[in-house]
Residue, then its C-alpha position, 0 to 999 in steps of 0.5 A: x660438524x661440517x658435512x661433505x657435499x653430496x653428489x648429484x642424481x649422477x654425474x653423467x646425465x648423457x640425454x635426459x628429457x628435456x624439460x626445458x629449451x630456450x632459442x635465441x633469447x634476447x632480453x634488452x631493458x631501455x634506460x635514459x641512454x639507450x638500450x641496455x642488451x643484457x641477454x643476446x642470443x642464449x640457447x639452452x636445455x635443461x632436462x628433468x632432474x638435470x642441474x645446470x650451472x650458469x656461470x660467470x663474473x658480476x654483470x654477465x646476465x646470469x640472473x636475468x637469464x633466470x628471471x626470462x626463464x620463469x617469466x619475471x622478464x619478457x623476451x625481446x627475442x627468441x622462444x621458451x618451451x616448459x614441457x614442450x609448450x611455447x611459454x614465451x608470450x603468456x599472461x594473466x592467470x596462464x602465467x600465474x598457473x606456469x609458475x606453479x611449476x616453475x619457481x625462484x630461490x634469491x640470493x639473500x635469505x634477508x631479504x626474500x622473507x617478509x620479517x612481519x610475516x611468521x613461518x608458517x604464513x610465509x611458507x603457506x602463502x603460495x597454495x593459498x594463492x594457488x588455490x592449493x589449501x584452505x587455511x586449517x589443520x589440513x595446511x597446518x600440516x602441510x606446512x610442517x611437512x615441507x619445514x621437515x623436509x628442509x630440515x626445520x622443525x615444525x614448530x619452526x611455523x610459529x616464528x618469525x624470520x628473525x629468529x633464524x640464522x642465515x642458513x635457517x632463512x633459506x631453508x624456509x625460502x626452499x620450503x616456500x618455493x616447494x610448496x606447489x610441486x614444482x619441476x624446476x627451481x632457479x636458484x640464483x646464488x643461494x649459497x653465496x651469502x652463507x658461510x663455508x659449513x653452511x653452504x655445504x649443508x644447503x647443498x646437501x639438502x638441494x641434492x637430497x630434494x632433487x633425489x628424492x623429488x626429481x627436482x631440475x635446477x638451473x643453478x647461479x652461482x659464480x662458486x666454481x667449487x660448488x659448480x663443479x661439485x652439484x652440475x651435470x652440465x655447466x654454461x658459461x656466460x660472459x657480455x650476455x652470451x654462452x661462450x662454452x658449455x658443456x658436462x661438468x668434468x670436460x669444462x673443468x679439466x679440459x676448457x676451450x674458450x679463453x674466457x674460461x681459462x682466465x674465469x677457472x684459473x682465478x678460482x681457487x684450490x684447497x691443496x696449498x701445493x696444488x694452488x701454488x704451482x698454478x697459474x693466473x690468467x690476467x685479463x687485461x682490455x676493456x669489459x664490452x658495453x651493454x649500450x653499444x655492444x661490439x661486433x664479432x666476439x665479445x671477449x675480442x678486447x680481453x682475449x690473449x688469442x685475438x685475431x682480426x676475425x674475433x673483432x668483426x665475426x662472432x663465432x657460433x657454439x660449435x660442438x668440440x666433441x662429447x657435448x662440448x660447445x665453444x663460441x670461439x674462432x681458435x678453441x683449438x689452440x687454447x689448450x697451449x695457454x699457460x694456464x691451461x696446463x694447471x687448472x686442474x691437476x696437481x704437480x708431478x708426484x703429488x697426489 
């Protein structure tokens, strides 16, 4: 039976600590034809047991915002702060000792598990490699603990990722990266890959983990439904750049970029009534290059309000009010785009 999906800790978390701050963050990769800018100046909190959102289309430079964060990726610019420490240019066993609370989720649960490694190693393997455990019923037991607390049964340990669906794998994948305790889990699409009923499950666990554990997530996904669902605070990305930001509810019914307009109006509703009366945002021009990014604001060639402003002066994240933020030059008048009238309300008279 499917269940609904929970609610975070709260849904108005105003001024949380701060367990996480990156400024500035640039992380560029060389390729044969240049320099490929995949991230320009992003800057973002996340605050203990706070989830935020890190939305988008394909391409965007979501995931490799995640990967900066826990240090997959070097930066090429700007600063990372993990409790208040500047982690940006640490190494060797520093790093490895950061990662123990600091930890990924990937996208496929098909692929993350080694097939030739049973449960009980696979969810084992970081606190040996932490030094955490020694192997022995003492981490036997350990490992049936975190399998219990993703949902698996403990003999669960005694088999290969083979024996499990789709949902089952990931389970274990969130067992493994809980294993060291850690404060902040990146979860990089975890649900894109499950069906609808499965989702909703590992969401729910999600949402119990971070209750129970006070977890803080920086959660990817391009799932609007199962953003606006789990986030206290969401981003929005487009050509490596934030171009909104802000709590959950204000970015879903009253949203200030374009971008984010055409990104919500494109996602669909359950309400057959609802979802007939709204309307579509078509975004047409060219998608920037990551070789040769233009100048001013990178959704000038898509966007239906350019100004010759936007093609020459990138606006900054200003704040609109209650913690909104938008990068763009006429964020006050795109509430009179069409679109914007029907995201996020149902036709007169109906419920």
């Amino acid at each position: 039976m499917t269940r609904s999906v929970q609610q975070p800790i709260t849904k108005d978390v105003t001024s949380p600590q701060e367990l996480v701050v990156v400024d500035d963050l640039h992380v560029r990769f060389p390729v044969s034809q240049g320099v490929v800018h995949a991230v320009r100046g992003v800057s973002f909190t996340i605050g203990r047991g706070e989830t935020v959102a890190l939305v988008g289309e394909s391409g965007s430079g979501k995931s490799t915002t995640g990967f900066a964060l826990i240090r997959r990726y070097t930066p090429a610019e700007g600063t990372i702060s993990f409790e208040g420490r500047d982690i940006t240019g640490v190494k060797g066993r520093e790093l490895r000792r950061l990662r123990s609370d600091m930890q990924l989720v990937f996208q496929d649960p098909y692929a993350s598990l080694n097939p030739r490694m049973r449960v009980r190693d696979l969810v084992a393997e970081p606190l040996l490699v932490h030094g955490r455990a020694k192997p022995g019923p003492a981490l036997d037991a350990e490992v049936g603990d975190l399998l219990e607390m993703c949902g698996l049964p403990r003999d669960a340990a005694h088999r290969h990722p083979n024996a499990f669906s789709g949902g089952e794998r990931q389970r274990i994948a969130i067992a493994r990266a809980l294993a060291l305790r850690p404060k902040l889990l990146v979860a990089d699409e975890v649900v894109s890959a499950l069906d609808v009923s499965i989702k909703a499950q590992i969401i729910n666990l999600l949402v119990e983990l971070q209750r129970t554990h006070g977890l803080a997530y920086l959660f990817i996904s391009h799932d609007l439904a199962v953003v606006r669902n789990v986030a206290h605070r969401v981003m929005i990305m487009y050509a490596g750049r934030i171009v909104e930001t802000g709590p959950t509810g204000s970015i879903f019914t009253a949203p200030r970029h374009p971008y984010s307009v055409a990104l919500l109006s494109a996602a669909p509703v359950a309400d057959p009534v609802a979802e007939r009366a709204r309307e579509r945002v078509v975004l047409t021009g060219d998608v920037p290059s990551v070789l040769d990014p233009p100048a001013g604001c990178p959704f000038h060639s898509r966007c239906p309000l350019v100004v010759d402003r936007c093609r020459v002066e990138a606006p900054p994240l200003a704040d609109r009010g209650d913690g909104h933020l938008t990068a763009c030059w006429r964020a006050d008048e795109v509430a009179a785009l069409p679109a914007a009238h029907t995201l996020d309300r149902a036709p007169e008279g109906h419920p």
